[in-house]
N, C-alpha and C positions, 0 to 999 in steps of 0.2 A: 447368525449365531445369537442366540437370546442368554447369554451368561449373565448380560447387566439387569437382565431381570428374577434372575434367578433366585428363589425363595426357599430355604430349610426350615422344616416344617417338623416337628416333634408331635409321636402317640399322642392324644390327648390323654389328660393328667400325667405325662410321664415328667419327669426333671432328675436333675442331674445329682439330686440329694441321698438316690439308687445306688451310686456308685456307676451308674452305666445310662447311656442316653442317648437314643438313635434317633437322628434327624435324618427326611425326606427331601429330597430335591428332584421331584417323579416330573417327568418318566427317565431321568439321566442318571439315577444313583440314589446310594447315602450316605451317611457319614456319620460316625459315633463317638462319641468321647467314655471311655472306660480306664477303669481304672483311679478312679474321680481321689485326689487325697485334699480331702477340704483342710486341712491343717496347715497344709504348703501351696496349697491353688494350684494344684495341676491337675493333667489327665492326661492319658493319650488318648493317640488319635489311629481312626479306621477307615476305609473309603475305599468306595466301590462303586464304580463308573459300569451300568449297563453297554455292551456290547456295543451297542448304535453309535454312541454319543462318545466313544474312546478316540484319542485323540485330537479332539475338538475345543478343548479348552474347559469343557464343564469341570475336570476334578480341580482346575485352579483357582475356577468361580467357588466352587463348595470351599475348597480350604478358605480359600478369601473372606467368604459368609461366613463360616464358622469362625476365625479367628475374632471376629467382628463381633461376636456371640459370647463370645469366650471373654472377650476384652468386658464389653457394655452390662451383658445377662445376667452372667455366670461368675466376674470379678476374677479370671484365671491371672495366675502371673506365666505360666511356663505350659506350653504345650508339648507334645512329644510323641515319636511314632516309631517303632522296630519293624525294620526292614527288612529282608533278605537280600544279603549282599547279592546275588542274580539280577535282583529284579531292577536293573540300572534305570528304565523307565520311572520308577517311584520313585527312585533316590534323586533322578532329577526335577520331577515333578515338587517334592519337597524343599530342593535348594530353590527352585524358580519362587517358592512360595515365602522364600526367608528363612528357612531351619538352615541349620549348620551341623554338622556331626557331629558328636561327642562323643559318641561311644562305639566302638568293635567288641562284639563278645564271636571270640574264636567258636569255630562248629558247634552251635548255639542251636541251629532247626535239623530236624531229620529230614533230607528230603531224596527222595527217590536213590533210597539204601548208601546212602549216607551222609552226612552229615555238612554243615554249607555255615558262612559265619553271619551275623546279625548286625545291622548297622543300628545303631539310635541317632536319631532326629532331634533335634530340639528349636524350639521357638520362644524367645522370651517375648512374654507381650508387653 
């Protein structure tokens, strides 16, 4: 496994000043911060692990770098992710990484004709 080497990489000229900011970690994924509110130092978070590389430990290297991003780069206080309550692989993926829940927003996503509830994530850095 090469996690400990693992590097996010951002568009050239892109930054987080957009509102929206997607880093590379090729050929294993990415990972984006949107939603950017510079007023309160947050953003959420998105991530997406290529087929190959799923369950190998890379989305915990990527949240790991990004938070480390977020912390040094970018000056964040709070990170944060909306889940679909299903998708219990993320939601544990997130607690392994240090979020806590804070939030349920009851039938919240449309998902294959009806409606499913929404967890939020949060990580104080």
């Amino acid at each position: 496994m090469e996690q400990d080497k693992l590097t996010l990489v951002a568009e050239e000229e892109a930054s987080l000043s957009s509102g929206n900011l997607k880093l590379y970690a090729l050929p294993y994924g990415c990972i984006d911060l949107y939603n950017y509110d510079p007023l309160n130092k947050r953003a959420a978070v998105g991530i997406m692990v290529t087929s190959d590389y799923r369950r190998q430990g890379y989305a915990l290297a990527m949240l790991r770098e990004l938070q480390k991003l977020a912390t040094n780069n970018y000056h964040l206080h709070t990170l944060y992710a909306d889940i679909a309550s299903i998708n219990t692989a993320s939601i544990a993926l997130f607690r392994k990484a240090g979020y806590t829940q804070c939030g349920h927003f009851k039938e919240w996503l449309e998902y294959d004709s009806h409606y499913i509830d929404n967890i939020r994530m949060q990580l104080i850095l």
